[in-house]
C-alpha positions as CSV (number, residue, x, y, z in Angstrom):
1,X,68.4,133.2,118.2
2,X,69.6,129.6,119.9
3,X,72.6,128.4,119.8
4,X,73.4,126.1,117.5
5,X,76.8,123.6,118.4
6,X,79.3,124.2,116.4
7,X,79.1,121.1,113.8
8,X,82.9,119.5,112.9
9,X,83.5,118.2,109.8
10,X,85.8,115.2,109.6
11,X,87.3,114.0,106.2
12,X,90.1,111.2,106.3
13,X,91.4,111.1,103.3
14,X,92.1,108.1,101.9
15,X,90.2,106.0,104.0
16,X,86.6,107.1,103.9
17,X,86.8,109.4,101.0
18,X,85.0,107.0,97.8
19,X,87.4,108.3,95.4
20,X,91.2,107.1,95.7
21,X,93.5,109.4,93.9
22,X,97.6,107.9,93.3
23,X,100.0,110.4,92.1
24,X,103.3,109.9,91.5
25,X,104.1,113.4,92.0
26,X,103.2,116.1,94.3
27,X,99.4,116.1,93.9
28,X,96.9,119.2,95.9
29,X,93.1,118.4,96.4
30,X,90.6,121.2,98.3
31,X,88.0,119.4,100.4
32,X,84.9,121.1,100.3
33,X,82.3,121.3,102.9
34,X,78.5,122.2,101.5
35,X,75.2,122.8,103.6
36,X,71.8,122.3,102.1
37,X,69.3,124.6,104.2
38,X,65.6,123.8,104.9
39,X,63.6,124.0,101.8
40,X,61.6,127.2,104.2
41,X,65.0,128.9,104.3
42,X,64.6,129.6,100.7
43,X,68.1,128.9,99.8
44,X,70.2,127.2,96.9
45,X,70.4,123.6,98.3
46,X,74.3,123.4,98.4
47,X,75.9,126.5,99.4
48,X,79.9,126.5,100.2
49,X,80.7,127.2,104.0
50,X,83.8,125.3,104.0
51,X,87.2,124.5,102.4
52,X,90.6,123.2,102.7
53,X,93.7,122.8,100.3
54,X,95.4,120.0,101.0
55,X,99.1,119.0,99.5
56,X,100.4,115.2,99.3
57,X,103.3,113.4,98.1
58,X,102.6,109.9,96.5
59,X,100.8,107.9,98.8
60,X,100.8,109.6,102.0
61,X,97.0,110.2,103.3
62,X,96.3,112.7,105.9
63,X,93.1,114.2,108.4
64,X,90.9,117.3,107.8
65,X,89.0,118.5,109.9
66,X,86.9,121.8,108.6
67,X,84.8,124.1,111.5
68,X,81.3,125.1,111.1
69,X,79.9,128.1,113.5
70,X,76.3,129.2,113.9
71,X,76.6,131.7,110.6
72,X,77.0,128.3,108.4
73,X,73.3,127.3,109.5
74,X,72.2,130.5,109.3
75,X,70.5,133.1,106.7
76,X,70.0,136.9,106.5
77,X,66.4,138.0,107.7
78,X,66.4,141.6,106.2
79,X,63.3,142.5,108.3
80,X,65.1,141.8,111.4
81,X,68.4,143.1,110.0
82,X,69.8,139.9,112.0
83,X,70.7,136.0,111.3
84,X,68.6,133.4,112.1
85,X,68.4,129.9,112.2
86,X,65.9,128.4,110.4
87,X,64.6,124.9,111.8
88,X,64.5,121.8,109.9
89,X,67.2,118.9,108.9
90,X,71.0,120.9,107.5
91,X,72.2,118.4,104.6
92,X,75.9,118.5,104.9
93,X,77.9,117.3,102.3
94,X,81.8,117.0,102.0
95,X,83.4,116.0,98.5
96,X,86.2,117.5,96.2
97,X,84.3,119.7,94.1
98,X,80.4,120.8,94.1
99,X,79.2,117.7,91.8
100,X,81.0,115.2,93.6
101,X,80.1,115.1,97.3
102,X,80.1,111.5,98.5
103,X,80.3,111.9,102.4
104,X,77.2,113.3,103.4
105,X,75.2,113.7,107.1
106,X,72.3,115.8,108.4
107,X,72.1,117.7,111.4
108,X,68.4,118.9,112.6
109,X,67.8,121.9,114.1
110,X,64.6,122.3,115.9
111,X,64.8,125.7,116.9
């Protein structure tokens, strides 16, 4: 199998995220990292490879940065008994919850 980079997800709360959320409390958000395969990987199209809870007082913003390895662009060959990496364009989207995903990138594999 190649080797994929390992892909960084960056979110900056606050600045780039669309939705702006004031508390006047305490407040906790998770930011949630999805991958959409290659439609020949035969996958759901967002599958969860990544989270982080995050906790903020009112009006402080703050930086998350979530890891993807090689398993998050990979699927189970049961043939092989192995991963592999299909090739084709990764859709990765970042948001707080699986229907609202507003930062979004692709990454192509060619494999």
């Amino acid at each position: 199998m190649a080797e994929l980079p390992e892909f960084i997800a960056a979110i900056d709360q606050g600045t780039t995220s669309t939705r702006c959320m004031i508390f006047d409390h305490d407040g906790a958000e998770v930011a949630q990292v999805y991958v959409g395969d290659p439609t020949a990987a035969g996958e759901p199209p967002n599958q969860l490879k990544g989270f982080q809870k995050v906790t903020l007082r009112p009006g402080q913003t703050t930086h998350l940065t979530l890891h993807l390895d090689q398993r998050a662009f990979s699927v189970w060959d049961s043939a092989a008994q192995s991963w592999r990496t299909v090739p084709g364009d990764y859709h990765i989207r970042v948001g707080d919850s699986s229907v609202n995903l507003p930062l979004n990138a692709t990454v192509h594999f060619r494999g």
